[in-house]
TIROKOL-691389 format. One record per atom (N, C-alpha, C): chain; atom name; x, y, z. Coordinates in pm, whole numbers. Layout:
<recs>
REC  mol  atom      px      py      pz
REC    A    CA       X       Y       Z
...
</recs>
This chain:
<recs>
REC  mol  atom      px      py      pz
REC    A     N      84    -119       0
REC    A    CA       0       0       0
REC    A     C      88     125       0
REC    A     N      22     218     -74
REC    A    CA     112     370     -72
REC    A     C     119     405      32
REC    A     N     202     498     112
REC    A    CA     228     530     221
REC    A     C     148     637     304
REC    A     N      86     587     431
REC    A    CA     -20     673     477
REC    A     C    -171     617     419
REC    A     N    -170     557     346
REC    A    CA    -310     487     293
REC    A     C    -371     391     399
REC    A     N    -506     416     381
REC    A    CA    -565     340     483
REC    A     C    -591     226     430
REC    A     N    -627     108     524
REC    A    CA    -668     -57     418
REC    A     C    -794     -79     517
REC    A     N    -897    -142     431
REC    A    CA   -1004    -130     474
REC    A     C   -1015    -269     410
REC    A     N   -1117    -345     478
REC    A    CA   -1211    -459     389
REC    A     C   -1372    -449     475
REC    A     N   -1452    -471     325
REC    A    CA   -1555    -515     349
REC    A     C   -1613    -572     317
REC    A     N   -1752    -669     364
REC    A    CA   -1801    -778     313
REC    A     C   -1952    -717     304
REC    A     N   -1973    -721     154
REC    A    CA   -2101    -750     129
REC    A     C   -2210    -850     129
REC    A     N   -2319    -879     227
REC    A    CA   -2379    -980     247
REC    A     C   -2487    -995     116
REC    A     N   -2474   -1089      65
REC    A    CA   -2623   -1101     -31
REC    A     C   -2690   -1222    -100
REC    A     N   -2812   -1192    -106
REC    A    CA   -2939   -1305     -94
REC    A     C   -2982   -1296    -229
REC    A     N   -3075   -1385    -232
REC    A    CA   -3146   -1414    -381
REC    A     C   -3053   -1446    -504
REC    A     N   -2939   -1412    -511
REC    A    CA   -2894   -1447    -600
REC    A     C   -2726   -1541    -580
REC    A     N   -2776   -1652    -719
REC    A    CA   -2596   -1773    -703
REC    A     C   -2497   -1665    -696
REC    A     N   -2408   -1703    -679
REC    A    CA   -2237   -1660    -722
REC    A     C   -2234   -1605    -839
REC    A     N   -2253   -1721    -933
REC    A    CA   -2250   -1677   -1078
REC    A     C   -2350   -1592   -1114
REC    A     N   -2455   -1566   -1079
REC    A    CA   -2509   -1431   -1111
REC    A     C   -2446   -1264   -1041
REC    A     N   -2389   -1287    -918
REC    A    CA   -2339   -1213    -850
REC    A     C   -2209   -1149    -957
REC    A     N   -2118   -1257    -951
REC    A    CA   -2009   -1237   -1080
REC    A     C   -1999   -1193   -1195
REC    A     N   -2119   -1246   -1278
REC    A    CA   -2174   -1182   -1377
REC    A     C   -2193   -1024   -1379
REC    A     N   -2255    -970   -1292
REC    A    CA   -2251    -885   -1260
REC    A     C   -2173    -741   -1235
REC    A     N   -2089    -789   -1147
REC    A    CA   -1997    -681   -1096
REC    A     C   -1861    -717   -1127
REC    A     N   -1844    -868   -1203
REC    A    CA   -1667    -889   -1219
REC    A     C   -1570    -815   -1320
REC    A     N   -1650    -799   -1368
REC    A    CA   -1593    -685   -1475
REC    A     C   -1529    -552   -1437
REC    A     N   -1599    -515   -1346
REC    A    CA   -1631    -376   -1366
REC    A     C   -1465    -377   -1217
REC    A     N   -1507    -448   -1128
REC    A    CA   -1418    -482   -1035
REC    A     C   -1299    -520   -1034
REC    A     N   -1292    -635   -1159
REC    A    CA   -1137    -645   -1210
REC    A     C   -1029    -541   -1224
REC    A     N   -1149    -466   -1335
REC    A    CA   -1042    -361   -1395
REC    A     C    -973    -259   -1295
REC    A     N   -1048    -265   -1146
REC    A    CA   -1020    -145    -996
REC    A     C    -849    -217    -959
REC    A     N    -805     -93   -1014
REC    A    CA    -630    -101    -967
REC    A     C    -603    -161    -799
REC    A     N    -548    -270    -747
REC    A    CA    -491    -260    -576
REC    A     C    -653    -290    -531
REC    A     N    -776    -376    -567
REC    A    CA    -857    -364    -499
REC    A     C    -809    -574    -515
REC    A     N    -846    -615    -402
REC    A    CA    -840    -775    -381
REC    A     C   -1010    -800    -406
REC    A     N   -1042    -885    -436
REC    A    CA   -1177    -945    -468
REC    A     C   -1203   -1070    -419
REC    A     N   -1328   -1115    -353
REC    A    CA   -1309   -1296    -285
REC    A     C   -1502   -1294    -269
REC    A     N   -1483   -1422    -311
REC    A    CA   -1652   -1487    -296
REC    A     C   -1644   -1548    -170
REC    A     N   -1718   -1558     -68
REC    A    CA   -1761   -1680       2
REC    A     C   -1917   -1679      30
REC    A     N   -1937   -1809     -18
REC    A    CA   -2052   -1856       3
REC    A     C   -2092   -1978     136
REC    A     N   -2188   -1863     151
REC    A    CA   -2240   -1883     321
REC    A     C   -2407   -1976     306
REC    A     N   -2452   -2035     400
REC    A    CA   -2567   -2061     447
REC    A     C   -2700   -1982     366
REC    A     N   -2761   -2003     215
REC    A    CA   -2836   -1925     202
REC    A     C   -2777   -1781      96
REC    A     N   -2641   -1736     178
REC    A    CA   -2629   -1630      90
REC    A     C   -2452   -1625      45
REC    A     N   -2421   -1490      -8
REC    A    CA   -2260   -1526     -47
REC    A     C   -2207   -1397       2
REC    A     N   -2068   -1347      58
REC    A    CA   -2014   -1253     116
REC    A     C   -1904   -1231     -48
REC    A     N   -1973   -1070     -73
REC    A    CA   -1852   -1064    -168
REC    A     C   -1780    -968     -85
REC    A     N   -1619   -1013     -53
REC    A    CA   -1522    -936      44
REC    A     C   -1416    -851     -66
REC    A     N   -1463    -699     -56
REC    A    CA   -1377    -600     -96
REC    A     C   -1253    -527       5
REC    A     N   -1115    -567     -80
REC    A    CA   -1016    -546      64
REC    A     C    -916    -440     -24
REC    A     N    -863    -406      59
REC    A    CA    -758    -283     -44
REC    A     C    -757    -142      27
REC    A     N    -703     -20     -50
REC    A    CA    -711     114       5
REC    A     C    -867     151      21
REC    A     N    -867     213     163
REC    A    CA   -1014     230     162
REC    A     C   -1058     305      62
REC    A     N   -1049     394       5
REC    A    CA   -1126     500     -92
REC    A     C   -1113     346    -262
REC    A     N   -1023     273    -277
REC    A    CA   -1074     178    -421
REC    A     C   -1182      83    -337
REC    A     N   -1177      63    -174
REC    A    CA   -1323     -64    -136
REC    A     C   -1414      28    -145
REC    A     N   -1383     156     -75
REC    A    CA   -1542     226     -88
REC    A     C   -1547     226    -246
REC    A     N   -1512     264    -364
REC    A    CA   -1541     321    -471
REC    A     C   -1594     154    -543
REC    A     N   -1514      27    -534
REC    A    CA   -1617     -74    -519
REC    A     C   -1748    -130    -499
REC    A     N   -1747     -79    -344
REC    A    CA   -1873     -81    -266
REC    A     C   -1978     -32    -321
REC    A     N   -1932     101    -376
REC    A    CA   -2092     211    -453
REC    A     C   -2118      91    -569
REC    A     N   -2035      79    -672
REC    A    CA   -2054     -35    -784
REC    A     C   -2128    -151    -737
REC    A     N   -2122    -199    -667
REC    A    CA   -2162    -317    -589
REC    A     C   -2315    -245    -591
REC    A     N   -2367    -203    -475
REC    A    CA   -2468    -141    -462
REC    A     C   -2532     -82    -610
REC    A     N   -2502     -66    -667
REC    A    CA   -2552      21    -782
REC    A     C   -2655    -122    -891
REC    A     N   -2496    -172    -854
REC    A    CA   -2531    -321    -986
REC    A     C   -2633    -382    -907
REC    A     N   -2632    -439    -808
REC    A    CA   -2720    -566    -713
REC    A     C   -2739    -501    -571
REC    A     N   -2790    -354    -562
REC    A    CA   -2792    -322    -396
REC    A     C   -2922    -406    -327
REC    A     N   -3041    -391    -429
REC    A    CA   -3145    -420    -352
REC    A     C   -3131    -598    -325
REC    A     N   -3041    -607    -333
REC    A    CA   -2971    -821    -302
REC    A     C   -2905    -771    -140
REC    A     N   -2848    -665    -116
REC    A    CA   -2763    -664     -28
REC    A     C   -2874    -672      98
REC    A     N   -2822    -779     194
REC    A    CA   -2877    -803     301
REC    A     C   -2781    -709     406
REC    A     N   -2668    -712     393
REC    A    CA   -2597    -628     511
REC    A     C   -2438    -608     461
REC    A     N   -2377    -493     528
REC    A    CA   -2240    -446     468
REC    A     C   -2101    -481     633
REC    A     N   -2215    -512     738
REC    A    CA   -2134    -574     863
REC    A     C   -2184    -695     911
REC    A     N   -2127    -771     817
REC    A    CA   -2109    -921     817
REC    A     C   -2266   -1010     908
REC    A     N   -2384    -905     934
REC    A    CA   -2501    -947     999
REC    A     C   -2611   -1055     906
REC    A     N   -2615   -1140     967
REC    A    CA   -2717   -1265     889
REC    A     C   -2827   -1188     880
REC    A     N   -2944   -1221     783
REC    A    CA   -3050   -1184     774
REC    A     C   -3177   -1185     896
REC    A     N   -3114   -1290     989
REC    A    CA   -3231   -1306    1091
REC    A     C   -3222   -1158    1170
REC    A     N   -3057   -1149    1187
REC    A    CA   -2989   -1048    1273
REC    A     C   -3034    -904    1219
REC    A     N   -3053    -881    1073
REC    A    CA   -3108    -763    1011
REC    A     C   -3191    -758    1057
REC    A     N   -3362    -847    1038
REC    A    CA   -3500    -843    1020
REC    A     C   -3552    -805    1150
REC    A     N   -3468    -888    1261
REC    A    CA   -3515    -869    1389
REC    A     C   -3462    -695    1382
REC    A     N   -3369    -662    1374
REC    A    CA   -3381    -504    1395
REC    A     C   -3461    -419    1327
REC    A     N   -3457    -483    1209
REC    A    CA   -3569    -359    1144
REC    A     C   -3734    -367    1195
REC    A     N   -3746    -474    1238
REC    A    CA   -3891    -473    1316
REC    A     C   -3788    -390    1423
REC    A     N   -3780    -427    1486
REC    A    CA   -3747    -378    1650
REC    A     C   -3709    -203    1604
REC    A     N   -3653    -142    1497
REC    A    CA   -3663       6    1459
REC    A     C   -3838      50    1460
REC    A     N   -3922     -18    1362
REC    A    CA   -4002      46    1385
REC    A     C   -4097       9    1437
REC    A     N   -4044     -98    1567
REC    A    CA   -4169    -158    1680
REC    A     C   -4292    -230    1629
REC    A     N   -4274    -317    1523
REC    A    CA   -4359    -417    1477
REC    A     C   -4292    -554    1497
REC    A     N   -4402    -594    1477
REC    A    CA   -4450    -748    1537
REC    A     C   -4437    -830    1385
REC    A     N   -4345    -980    1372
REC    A    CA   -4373   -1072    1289
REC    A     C   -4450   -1192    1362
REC    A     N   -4504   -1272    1278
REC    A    CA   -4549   -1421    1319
REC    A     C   -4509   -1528    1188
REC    A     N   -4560   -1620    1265
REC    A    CA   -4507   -1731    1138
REC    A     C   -4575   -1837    1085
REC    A     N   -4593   -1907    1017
REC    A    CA   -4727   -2017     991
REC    A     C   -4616   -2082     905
REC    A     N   -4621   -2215     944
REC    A    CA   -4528   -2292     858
REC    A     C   -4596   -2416     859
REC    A     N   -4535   -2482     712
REC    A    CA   -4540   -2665     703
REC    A     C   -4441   -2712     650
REC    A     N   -4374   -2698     548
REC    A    CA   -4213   -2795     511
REC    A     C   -4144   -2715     613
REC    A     N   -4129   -2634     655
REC    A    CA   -3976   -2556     726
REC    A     C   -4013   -2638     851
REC    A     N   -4123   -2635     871
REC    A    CA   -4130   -2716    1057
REC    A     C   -4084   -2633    1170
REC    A     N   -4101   -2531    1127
REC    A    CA   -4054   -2417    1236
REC    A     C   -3918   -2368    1220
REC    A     N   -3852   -2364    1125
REC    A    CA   -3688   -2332    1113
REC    A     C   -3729   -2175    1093
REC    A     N   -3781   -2122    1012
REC    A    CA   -3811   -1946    1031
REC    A     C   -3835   -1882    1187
REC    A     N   -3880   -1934    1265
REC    A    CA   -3900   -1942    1373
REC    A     C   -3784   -1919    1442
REC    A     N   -3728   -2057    1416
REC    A    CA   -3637   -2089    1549
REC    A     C   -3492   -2008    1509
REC    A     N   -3493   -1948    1347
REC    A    CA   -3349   -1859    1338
REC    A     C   -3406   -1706    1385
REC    A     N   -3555   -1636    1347
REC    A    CA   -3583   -1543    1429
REC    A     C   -3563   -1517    1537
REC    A     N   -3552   -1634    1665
REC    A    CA   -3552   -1634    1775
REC    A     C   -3403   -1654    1824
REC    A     N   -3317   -1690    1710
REC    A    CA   -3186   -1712    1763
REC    A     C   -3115   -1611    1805
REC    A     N   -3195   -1464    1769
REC    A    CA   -3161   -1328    1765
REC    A     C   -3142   -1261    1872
REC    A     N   -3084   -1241    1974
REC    A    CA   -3089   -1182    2076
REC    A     C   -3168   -1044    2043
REC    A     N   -3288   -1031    2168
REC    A    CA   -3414    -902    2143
REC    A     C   -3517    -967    2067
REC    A     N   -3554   -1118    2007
REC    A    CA   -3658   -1100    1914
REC    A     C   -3740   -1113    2036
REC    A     N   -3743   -1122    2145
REC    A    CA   -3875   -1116    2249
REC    A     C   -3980   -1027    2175
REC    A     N   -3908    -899    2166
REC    A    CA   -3951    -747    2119
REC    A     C   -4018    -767    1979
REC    A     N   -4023    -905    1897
REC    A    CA   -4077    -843    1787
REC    A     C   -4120    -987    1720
REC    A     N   -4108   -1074    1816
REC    A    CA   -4198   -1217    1776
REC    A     C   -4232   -1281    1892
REC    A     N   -4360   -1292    1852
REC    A    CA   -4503   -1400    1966
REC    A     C   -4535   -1496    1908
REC    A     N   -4533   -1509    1785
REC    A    CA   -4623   -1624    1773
REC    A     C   -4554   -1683    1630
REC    A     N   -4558   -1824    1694
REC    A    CA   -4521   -1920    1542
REC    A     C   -4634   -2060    1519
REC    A     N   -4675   -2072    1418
REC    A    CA   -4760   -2128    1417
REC    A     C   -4652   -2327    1332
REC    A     N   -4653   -2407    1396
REC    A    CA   -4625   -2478    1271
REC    A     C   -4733   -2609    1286
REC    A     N   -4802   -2560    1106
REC    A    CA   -4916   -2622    1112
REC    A     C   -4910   -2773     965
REC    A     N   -4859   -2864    1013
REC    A    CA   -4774   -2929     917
REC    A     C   -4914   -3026     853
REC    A     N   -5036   -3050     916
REC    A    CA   -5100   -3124     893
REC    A     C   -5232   -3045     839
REC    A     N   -5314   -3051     716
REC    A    CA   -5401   -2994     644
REC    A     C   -5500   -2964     778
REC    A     N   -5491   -3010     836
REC    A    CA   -5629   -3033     941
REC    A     C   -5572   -2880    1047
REC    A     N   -5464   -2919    1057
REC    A    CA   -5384   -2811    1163
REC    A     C   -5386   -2659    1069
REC    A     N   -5386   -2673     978
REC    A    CA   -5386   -2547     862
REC    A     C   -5531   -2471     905
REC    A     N   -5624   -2560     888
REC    A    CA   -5758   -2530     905
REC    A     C   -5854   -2489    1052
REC    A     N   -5736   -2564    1116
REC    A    CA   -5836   -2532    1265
REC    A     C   -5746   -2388    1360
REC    A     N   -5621   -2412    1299
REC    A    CA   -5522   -2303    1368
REC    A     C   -5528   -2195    1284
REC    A     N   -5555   -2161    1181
REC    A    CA   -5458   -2044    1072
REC    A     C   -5607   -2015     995
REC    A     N   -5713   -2054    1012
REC    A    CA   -5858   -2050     922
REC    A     C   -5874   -2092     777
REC    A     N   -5774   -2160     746
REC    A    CA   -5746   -2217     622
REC    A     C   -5889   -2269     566
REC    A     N   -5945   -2212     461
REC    A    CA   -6134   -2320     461
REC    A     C   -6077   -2420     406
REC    A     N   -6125   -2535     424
REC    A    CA   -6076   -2750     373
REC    A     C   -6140   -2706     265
REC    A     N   -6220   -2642     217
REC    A    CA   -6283   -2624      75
REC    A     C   -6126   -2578     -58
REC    A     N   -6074   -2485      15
REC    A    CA   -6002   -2455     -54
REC    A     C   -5842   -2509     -46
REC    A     N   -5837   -2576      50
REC    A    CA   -5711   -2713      81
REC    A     C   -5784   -2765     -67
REC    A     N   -5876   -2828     -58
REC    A    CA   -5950   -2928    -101
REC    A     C   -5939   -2881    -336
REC    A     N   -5921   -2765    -302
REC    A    CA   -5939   -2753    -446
REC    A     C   -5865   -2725    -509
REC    A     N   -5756   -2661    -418
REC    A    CA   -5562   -2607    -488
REC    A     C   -5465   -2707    -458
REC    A     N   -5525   -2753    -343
REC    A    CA   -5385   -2834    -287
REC    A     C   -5334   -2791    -172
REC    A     N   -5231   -2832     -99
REC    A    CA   -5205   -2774      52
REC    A     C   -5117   -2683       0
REC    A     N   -5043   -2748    -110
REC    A    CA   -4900   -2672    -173
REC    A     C   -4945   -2599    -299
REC    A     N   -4988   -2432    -288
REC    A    CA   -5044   -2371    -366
REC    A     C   -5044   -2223    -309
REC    A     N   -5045   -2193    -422
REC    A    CA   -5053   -2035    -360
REC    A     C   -5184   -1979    -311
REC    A     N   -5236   -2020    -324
REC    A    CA   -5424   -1979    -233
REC    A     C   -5375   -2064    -105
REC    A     N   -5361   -2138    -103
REC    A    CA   -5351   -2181      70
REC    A     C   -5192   -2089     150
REC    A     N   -5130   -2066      83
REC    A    CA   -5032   -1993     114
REC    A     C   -5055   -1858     150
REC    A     N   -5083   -1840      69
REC    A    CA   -5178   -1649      99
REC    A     C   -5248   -1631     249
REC    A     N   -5361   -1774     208
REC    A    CA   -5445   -1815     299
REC    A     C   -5430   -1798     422
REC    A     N   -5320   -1916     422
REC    A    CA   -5214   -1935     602
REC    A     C   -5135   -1761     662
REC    A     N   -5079   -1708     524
REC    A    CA   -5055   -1601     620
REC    A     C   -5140   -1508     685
REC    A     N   -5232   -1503     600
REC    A    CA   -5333   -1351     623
REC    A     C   -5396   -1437     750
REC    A     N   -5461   -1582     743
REC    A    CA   -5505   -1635     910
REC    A     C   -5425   -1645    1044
REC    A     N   -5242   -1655     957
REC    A    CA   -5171   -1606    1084
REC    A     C   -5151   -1476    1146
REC    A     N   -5149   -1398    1079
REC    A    CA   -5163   -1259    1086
REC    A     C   -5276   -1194    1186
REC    A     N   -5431   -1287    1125
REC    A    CA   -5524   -1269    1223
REC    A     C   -5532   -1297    1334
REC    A     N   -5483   -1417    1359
REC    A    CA   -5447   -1512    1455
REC    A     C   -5370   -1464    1569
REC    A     N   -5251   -1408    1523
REC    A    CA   -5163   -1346    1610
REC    A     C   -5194   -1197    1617
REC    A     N   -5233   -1114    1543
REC    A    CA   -5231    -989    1606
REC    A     C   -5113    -940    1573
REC    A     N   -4973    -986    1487
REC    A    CA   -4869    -916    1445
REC    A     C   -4896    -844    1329
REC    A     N   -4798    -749    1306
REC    A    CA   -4803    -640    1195
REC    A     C   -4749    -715    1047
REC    A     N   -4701    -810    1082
REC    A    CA   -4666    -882     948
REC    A     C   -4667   -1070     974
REC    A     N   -4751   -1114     862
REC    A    CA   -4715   -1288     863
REC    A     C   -4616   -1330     766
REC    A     N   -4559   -1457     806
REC    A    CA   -4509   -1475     697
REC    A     C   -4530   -1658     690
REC    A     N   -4585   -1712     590
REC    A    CA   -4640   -1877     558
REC    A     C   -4568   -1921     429
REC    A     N   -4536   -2043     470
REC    A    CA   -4430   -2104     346
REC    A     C   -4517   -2282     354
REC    A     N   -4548   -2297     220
REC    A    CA   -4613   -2439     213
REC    A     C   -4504   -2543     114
REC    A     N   -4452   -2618     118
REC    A    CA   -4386   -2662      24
REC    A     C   -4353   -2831       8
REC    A     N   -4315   -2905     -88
REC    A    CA   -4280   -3031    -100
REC    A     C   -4150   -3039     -54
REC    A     N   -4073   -3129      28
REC    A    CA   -3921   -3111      65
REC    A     C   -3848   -3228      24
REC    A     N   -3991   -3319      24
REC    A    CA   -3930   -3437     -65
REC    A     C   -3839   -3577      14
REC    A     N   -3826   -3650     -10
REC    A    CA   -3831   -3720    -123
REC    A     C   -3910   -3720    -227
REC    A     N   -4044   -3790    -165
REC    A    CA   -4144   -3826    -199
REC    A     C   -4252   -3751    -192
REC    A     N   -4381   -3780    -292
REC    A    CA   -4509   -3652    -277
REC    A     C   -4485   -3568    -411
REC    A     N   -4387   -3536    -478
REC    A    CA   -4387   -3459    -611
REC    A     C   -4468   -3516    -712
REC    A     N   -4546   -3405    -775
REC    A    CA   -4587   -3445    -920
REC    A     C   -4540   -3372   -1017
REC    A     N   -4595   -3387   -1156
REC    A    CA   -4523   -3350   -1237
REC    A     C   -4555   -3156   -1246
REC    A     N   -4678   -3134   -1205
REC    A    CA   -4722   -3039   -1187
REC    A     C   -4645   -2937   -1075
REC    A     N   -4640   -3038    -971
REC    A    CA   -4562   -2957    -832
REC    A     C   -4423   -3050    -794
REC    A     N   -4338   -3044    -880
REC    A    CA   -4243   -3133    -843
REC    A     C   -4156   -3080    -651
REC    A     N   -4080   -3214    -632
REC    A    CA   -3998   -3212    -501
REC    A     C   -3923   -3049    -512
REC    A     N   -3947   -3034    -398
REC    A    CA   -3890   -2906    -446
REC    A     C   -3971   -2754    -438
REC    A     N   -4075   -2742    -476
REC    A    CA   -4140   -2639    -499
REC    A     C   -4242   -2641    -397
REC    A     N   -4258   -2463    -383
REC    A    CA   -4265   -2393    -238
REC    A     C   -4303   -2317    -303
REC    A     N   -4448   -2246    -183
REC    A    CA   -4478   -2129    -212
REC    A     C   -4449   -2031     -48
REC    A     N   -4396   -1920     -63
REC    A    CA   -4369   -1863      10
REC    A     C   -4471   -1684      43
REC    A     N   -4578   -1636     153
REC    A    CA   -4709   -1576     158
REC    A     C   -4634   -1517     249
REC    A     N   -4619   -1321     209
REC    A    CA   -4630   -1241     301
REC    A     C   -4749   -1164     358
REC    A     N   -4848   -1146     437
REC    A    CA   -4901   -1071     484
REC    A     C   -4891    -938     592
REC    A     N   -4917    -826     558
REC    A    CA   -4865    -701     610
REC    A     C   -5031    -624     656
REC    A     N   -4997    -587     726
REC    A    CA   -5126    -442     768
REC    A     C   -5138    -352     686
REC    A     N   -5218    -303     588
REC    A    CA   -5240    -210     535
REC    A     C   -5148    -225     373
REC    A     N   -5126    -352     372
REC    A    CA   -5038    -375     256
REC    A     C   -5101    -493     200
REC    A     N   -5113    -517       4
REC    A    CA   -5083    -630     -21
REC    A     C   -5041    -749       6
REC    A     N   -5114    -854      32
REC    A    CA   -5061    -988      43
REC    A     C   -4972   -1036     -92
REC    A     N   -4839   -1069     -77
REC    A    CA   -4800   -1109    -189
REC    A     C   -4746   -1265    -176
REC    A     N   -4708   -1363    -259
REC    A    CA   -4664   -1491    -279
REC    A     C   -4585   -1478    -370
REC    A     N   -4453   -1633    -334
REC    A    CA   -4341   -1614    -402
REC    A     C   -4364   -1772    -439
REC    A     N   -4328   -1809    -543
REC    A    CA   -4320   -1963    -608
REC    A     C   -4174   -1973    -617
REC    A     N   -4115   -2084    -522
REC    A    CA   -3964   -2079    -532
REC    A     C   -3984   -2233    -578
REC    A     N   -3836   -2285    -626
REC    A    CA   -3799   -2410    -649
REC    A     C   -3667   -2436    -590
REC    A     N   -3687   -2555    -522
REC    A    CA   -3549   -2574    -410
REC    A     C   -3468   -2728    -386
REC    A     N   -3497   -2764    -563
REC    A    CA   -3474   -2926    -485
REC    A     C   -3320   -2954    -484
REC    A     N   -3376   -3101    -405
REC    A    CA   -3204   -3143    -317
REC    A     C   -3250   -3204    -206
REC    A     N   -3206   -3209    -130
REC    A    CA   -3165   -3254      29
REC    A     C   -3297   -3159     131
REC    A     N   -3356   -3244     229
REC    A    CA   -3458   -3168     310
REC    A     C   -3426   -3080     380
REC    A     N   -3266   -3082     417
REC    A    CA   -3242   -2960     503
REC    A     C   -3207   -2877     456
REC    A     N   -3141   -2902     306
REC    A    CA   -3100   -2787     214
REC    A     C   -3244   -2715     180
REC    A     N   -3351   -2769     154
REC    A    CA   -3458   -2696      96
REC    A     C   -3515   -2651     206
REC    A     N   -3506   -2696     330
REC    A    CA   -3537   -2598     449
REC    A     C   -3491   -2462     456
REC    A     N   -3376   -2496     488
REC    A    CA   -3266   -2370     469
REC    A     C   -3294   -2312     413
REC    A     N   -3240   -2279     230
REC    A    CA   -3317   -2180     198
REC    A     C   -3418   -2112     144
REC    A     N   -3568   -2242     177
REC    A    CA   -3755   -2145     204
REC    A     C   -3715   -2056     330
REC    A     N   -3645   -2106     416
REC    A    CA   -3647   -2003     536
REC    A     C   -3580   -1880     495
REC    A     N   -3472   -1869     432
REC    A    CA   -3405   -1793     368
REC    A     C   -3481   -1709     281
REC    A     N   -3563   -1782     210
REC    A    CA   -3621   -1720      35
REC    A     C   -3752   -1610     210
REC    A     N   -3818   -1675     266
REC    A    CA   -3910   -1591     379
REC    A     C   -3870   -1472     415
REC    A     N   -3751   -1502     496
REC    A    CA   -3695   -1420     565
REC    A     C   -3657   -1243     451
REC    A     N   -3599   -1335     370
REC    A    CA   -3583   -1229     246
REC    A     C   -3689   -1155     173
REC    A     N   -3794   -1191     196
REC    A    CA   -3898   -1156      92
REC    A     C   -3997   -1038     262
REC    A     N   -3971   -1113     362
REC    A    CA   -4019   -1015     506
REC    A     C   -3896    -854     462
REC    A     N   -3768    -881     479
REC    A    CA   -3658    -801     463
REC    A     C   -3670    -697     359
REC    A     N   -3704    -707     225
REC    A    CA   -3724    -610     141
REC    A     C   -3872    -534     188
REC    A     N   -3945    -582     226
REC    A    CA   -4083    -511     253
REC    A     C   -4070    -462     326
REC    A     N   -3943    -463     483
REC    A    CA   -3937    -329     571
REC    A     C   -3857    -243     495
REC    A     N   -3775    -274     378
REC    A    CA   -3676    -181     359
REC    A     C   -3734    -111     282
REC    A     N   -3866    -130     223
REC    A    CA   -3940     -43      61
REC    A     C   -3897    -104      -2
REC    A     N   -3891    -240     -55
REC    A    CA   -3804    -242    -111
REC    A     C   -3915    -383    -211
REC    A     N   -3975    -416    -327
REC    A    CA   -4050    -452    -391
REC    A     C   -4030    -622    -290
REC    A     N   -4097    -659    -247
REC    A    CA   -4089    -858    -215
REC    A     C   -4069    -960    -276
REC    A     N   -4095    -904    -415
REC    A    CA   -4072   -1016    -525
REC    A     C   -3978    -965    -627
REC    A     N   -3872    -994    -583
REC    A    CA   -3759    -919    -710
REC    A     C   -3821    -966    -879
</recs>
C-alpha cells in the first residue's frame, strides 16, 4: 500500500442471487479497480462478496456493488438476515409471526436465535397437517381441497389467518414439498410457495424451487421468507 493509505475490507452480504449471477454482474467492472483484492464466500443461504484494499478503491467498489445488485444486499457488517429483520422490526416496533409446514418451524427458530426478538416475535404457528392449517390459521378444507395444501391460495391463505391469529403487523407462511417423496409432475420435489401478509399492505406470494436434500430446501424457504419479510421493511419490492 502507498504510504499513509488506509486498508479497509468489506463484506457484502447477499441473498437471492448464485455466485454466478453475483459475478456476472460486478466482475468486470471490479477487475479492472487497480490494488482492490476481490473474494466470494458462500455462506448458508447467501454469499459474502469481500472488498479489501485502500479504503477509498473498497469504498469506490462498494458504490458499484450497490448500484449493480444493492437491492440483493442483506448487510455491509457481516449481519445474517435473521440479525437484520429482527432489527428492522425492533426500529419500527412491529410485530412478525409465522405459519409454517415444510420448514417445521426453522423461520421461527433462526428469528428467535436473535438476541431481542422477544420485542418483535409471539407467535409461530407450525401447522404441518391440512387439518392443523384449518383449525389453527382459518385455512377453509374447501379450498385445501381444491388447490392443494401446496399452492398459492392456501399460502396467501395461512398467512393472512396467521396474521389474524396473532395480532402481528406482518405474517409470513411457506407451504412446500421437501421431498423425497409426494412430487408431481405439476408440483415437483422441491417447490414452495412462500405468503407475506402485512397491515395495510398487499398480500403477496413467491413460487420458489429448491430441490435437493430436506435440510438444504429448508434452509433456503427459510431464507427465500426471511428475504422476501426483509425487502418489505426496507421499501423495497418482495418479489424481485
Amino acid at each position: 500500500l502507498p504510504d499513509g493509505a488506509d486498508r479497509a475490507v468489506l463484506y457484502q452480504k447477499i441473498t437471492g442471487m448464485g455466485e454466478s449471477d453475483i459475478v456476472e454482474h460486478i466482475q468486470d467492472e471490479l477487475e479492472a479497480m487497480p490494488e482492490l483484492e476481490l473474494g466470494y464466500c458462500i455462506g448458508k443461504g447467501d454469499v459474502d462478496v469481500r472488498l479489501a484494499g485502500i479504503a477509498s478503491v473498497v469504498d469506490a467498489a462498494a458504490q458499484i456493488v450497490r448500484a449493480k445488485v444493492g437491492d440483493f444486499i442483506v448487510s455491509e457488517d457481516r449481519r445474517i438476515i435473521e440479525e437484520v429483520v429482527v432489527h428492522l422490526l425492533a426500529e419500527r416496533g412491529e410485530w412478525i409471526a409465522t405459519a409454517e409446514s415444510c420448514t417445521g418451524g426453522m423461520i421461527a427458530s433462526r428469528i428467535t436465535d436473535v438476541s431481542g426478538s422477544s420485542g418483535v416475535f409471539g407467535h409461530g404457528f407450525v401447522t404441518y397437517a391440512n387439518e392443523a392449517k384449518t383449525k389453527h390459521l382459518g385455512v377453509p378444507a374447501e379450498l385445501i381441497a381444491e388447490h392443494g395444501a401446496v399452492s398459492e391460495e392456501v399460502a396467501r391463505s395461512m398467512a393472512e389467518g396467521c396474521r389474524e391469529a396473532s395480532g402481528a403487523d406482518h405474517a409470513l407462511a411457506v407451504t412446500g414439498i421437501a421431498g423425497p417423496s409426494g412430487g408431481t409432475p405439476e408440483k415437483p420435489v422441491g417447490t414452495v410457495f412462500v405468503a407475506l401478509a402485512s397491515g395495510g399492505q398487499a398480500t403477496v406470494c413467491r413460487k420458489l424451487f429448491f430441490p435437493g436434500a430436506r435440510d438444504r430446501f429448508k434452509l433456503l424457504t427459510s431464507q427465500g421468507a426471511l428475504e422476501m419479510l426483509r425487502r418489505r421493511l426496507r421499501g423495497i419490492n418482495p418479489i424481485p
